[in-house]
N, C-alpha and C positions, 0 to 999 in steps of 0.2 A: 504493500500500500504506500509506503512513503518512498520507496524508489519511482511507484506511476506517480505520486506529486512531486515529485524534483522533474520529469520528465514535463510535467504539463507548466510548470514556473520557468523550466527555461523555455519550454516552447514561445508562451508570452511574451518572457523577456525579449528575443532574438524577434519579435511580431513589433514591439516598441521599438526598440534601437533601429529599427528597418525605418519605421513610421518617423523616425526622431529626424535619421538618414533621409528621407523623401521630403520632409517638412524644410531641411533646412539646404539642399538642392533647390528647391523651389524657391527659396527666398533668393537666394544668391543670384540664381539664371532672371529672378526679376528683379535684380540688382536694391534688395532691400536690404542694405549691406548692417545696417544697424542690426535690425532681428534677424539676421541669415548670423552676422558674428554671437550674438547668444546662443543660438543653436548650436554653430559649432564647437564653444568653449563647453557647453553641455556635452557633445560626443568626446570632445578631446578628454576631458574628466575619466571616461572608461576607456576610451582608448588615444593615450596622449602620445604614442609613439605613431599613429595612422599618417600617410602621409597625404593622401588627400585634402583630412580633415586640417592637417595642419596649412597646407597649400594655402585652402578657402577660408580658413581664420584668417592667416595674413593677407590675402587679397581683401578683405573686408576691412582689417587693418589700415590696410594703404588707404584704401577708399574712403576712409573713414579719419582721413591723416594723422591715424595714430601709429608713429613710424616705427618706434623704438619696438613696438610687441611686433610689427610688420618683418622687421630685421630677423625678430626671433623665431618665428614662426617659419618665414621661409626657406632660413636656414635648417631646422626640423623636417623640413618638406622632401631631401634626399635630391635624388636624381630624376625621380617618374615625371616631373614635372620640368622641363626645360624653360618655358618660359617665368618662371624662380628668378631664374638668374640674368633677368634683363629689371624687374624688378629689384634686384638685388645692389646692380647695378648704379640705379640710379639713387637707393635708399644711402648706400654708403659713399657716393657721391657728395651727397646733399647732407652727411654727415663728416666729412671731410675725411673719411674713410679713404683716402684715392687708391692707394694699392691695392684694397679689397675690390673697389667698383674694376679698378682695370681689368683684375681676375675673373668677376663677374659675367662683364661687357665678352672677355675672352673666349669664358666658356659657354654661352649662348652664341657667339659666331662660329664657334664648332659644330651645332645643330643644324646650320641652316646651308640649302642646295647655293651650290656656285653661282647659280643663277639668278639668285634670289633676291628683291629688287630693295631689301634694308639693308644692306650688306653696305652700303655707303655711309648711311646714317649711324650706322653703328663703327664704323670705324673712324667718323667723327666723334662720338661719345667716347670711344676709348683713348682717342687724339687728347680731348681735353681734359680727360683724368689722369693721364699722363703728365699733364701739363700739372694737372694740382698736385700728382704727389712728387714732382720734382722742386716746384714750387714751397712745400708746407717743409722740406726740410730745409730752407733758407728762411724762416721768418725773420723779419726785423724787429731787432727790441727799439721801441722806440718810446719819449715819455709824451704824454700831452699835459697840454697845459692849459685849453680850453675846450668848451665842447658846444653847439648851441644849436636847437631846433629852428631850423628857416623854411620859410616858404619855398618852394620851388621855384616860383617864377620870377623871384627878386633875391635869391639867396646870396648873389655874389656884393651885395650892400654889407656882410657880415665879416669880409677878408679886410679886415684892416690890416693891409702892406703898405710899405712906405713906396708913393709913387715916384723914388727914385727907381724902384723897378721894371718901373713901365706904365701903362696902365690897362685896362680890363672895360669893354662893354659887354654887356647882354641884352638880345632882342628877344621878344617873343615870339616866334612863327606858329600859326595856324592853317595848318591847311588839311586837305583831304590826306594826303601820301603821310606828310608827316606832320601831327595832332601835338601841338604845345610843346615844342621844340627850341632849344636854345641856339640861336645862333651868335656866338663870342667872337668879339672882336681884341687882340692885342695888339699894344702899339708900344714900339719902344720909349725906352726913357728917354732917347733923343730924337723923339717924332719923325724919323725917318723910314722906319719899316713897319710893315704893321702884317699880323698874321689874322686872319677869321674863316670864318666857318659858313658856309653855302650848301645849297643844295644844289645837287646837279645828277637828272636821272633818278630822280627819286630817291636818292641816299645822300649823306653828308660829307663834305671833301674840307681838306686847308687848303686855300689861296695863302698869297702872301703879293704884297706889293711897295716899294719902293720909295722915296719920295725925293724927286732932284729938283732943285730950286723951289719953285710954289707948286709943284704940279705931281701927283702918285703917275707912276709908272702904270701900264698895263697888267687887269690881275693876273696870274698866274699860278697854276697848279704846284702846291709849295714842293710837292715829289713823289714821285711813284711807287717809291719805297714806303709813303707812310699810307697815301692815298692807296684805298682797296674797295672791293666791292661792295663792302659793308659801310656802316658810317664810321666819320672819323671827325672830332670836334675838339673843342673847348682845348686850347694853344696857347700855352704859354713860355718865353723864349727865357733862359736866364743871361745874368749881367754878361757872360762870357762873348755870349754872342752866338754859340754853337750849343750848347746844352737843350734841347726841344721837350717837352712834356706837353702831351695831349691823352687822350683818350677814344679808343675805339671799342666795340661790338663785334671785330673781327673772329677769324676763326683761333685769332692767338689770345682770346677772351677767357675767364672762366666761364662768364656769365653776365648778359648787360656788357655795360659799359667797363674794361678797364682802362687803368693809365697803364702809359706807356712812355719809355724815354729813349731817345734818340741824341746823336751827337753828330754834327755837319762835318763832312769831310773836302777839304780845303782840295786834297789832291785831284778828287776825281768829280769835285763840286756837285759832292751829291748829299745826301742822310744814310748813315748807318741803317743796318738793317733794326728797327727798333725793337728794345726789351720790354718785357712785361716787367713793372717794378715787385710782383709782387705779395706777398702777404705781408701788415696786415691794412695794407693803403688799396687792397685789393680784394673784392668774396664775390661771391656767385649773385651779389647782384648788383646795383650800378655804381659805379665809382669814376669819379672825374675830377677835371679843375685844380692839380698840380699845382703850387705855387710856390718855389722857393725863394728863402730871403738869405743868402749865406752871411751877408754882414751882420746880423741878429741872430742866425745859428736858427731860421724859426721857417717852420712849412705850415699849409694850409692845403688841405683835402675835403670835397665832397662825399658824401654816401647814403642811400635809402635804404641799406641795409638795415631790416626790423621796424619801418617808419610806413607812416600809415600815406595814402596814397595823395601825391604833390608836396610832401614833405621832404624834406633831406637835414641831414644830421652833417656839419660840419665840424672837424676838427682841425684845431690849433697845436700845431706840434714842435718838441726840439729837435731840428734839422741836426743827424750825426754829421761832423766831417769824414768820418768812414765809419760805414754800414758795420752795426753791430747785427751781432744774430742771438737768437733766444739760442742757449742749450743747458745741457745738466739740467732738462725735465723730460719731464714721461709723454708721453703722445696724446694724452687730454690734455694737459697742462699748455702742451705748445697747441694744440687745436685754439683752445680758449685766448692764446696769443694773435691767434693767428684771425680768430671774429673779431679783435677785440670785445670780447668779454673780459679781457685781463690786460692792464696794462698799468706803466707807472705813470703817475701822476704828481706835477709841480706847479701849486697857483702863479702864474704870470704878475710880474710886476707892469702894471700900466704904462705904458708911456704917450704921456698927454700933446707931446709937440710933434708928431706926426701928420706930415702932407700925405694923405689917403690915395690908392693908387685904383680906386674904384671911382669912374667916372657915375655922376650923376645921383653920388651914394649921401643918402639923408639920413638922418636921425628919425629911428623911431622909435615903441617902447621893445625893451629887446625880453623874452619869454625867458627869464630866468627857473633854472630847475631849482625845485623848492626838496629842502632837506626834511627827512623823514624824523619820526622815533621809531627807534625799533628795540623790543626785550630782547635784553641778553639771558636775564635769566629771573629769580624771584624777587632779587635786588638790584640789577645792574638795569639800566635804561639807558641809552646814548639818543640823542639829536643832531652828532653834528660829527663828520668824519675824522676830526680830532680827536676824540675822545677814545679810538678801538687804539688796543696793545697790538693785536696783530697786524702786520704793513699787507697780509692778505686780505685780510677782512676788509680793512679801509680799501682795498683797490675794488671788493666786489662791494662796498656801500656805495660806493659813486656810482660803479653802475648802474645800482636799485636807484638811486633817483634819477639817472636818464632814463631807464624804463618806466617809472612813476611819472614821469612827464610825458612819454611818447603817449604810457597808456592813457593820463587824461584826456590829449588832445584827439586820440583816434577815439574814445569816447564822445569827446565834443562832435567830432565830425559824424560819426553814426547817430547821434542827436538829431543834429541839422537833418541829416539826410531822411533818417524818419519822418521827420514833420512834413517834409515836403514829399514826403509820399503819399498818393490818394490812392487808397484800392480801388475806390470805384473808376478811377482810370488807370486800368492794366499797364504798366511799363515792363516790359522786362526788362530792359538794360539797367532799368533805376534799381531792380530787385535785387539783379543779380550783384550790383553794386552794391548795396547793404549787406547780403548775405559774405561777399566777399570782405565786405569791410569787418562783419562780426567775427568772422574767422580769425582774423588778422588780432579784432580786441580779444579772443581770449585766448590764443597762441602765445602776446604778451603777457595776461595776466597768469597761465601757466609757467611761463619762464622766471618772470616776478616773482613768484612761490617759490618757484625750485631753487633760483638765486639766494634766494631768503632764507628759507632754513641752510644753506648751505654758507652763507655770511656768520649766521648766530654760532653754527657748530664750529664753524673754524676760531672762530672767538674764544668761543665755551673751551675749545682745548688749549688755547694760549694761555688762559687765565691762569695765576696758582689755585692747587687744591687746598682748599678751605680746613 
């Protein structure tokens, strides 16, 4: 009698786990990626080594941009599943992972017929992983010294350089090809040359042009070398005369926009073939607007890296006389060098007699990051980054209030945007704009938190034991 009831309880059981299996098949192929992943974390519970199961967790995962359980899972997932490892790919890409992503990208173009019409594509993705993990083992240590959230459209009001360097315009272009566009214009310190930025062909070039007695010379293509198929913008020349910094989208990019630096060659009157400068003046997504000041030892860089959309985050840096490099750390440690999430930091002594090297650059009110409180513990409370013992902590409190600012303002803006939505008149672009901007506000507020306990804890172990 109780051997025919173990035979009718598994009969059942192996009737649900089937029915669990078709329920969450189903969810998945209707791309209900939310309840298809409980489904699967429910099969994976009795059978956590299943590679299917483990597959279609991480694809829900991904889709659900929860990357870190995505990484785990499709690594769990074996072999049966080749396409794994194009997602694998670009998870540890996009985690600065690049040795892994190249391995990846590698073994997914093993799968695929000679013939086969991604086999370009992907051996561009493996190009520019390459690129990062050649790239992440040079990072520069560098310190900053200021930081400040600017508009996009008027951000270059914020580079206060002394215009004996030169000076700097920025226009706004609007158009169909290309939608709110900067095009920069440089001019030397001694108003004879001047370098900018055009459209031509639907993509963005450097001219450069001349100036003999009252009159510019005819523009011309600054060089072949730097001009590419891609865009290439925002130029600026240092004092030497030969030193070029601009930024391109090209295929020698990580991602968006990087800088790039070049140096003129007298012999053969042309431009070096140009370098990438980079981590951490460089990440996978837009980075522009180079400015060095060597007589003040001081640089200035854009980036939208983690900023909410027409924002950009500008820094104020100590320009090395030769490039130091982060080492004696672990491979998280220079990661977090490498986003700036980790860097040194020295408040800037003002200097008030400065001729400004930004034309047309006014005075307005400038969005200071406001410092937090944060517990250390039953008794300890800080307000101000003076006050931590550890020089770690203090360099991840400063982060938390550039994040505490990015996140109110991408709040403000999903504010606005709210209001000015009316369901009764259908938008999708407007929708899909909010839903993207929400993502973005709680992407930060999850990083906010992780950064957080991860400030306190490193504190808490500096401290003496009580």
């Amino acid at each position: 009698m109780k051997f025919f009831l173990n035979i009718i309880f598994l009969f059942f059981s192996l009737i649900t786990v089937s029915q669990s299996a078709s329920e969450a098949e189903t969810l998945f192929n209707n791309k209900q990626y939310a309840k298809a992943k409980v489904a699967y974390e429910s099969l994976l519970k009795r059978k956590p080594n299943d590679a299917l199961n483990n597959y279609r967790f991480a694809r829900c995962n991904y889709e659900l941009k929860k990357y870190d359980l995505a990484i785990k899972h499709f690594e769990l997932a074996g072999k049966r599943f080749p396409l794994k490892d194009l997602y694998l790919g670009e998870l540890y890409f996009y985690s600065y992972q690049f040795e892994l992503s190249v391995a990846a990208y590698q073994n997914y173009l093993t799968t695929l017929e000679p013939d086969d019409i991604n086999i370009a594509a992907l051996e561009t993705l493996i190009k520019t992983s390459e690129l990062g993990a050649k790239l992440i083992r040079r990072v520069e240590d560098i310190t900053i010294v200021d930081s400040i959230l600017a508009n996009k459209k008027d951000f270059l009001r914020w580079y206060d350089f002394n215009k004996g360097l030169g000076t700097l315009r920025q226009t706004n272009l609007k158009s169909s090809i290309q939608k709110n566009t900067d095009l920069i214009t440089f001019t030397t310190q001694r108003m004879d040359r001047k370098f900018y930025s055009d459209t031509i062909n639907g993509s963005l070039n450097i001219f450069s042009s001349y100036k003999l007695l009252d009159e510019w010379t005819q523009t011309s293509e600054i060089s072949k070398t730097i001009n590419t198929k891609a865009n290439e913008n925002y130029p600026f020349l240092m004092l030497d005369g030969i030193t070029l910094y601009f930024a391109s989208d090209g295929e020698n990019s990580l991602g968006g926009y990087d800088i790039f630096m070049t140096r003129y060659a007298a012999s053969n009157q042309d431009f070096y073939k140009p370098e990438n400068i980079g981590f951490p003046f460089n990440s996978l997504a837009n980075d522009y607007m180079m400015v060095v000041d060597e007589q003040r030892h001081l640089g200035w860089f854009a980036t939208d890296r983690n900023q909410p959309d027409n924002k950009v985050m500008i820094y104020k840096f100590k320009n090395n006389i030769e490039k130091k490099l982060i080492k004696n750390q672990d491979s998280s440690e220079i990661v977090l060098f490498a986003q700036l999430n980790k860097y040194k930091f020295v408040k800037e002594q003002k200097n008030q007699n400065l001729s400004l090297g930004v034309e047309n650059n006014t005075n307005s009110e400038i969005q200071n990051k406001s410092l937090q409180s944060i517990i250390i513990n039953d008794s300890i409370q800080y307000s101000d980054a003076s006050e931590f013992k550890n020089p770690k902590s203090k360099q991840m409190f400063d982060a938390l209030t550039q994040l505490e600012f990015a996140i109110k303002t991408c709040e403000d803006l999903l504010q606005k945007n709210r209001q000015k939505y009316n369901p009764k008149e259908y938008n999708e672009v407007q929708k899909q704009e909010i839903i993207s901007m929400e993502q973005k506000y709680f992407e930060l507020k999850k990083r906010y938190e992780y950064l957080k306990i991860n400030t306190i804890n490193n504190e808490i172990l500096f401290l003496p034991k009580p």
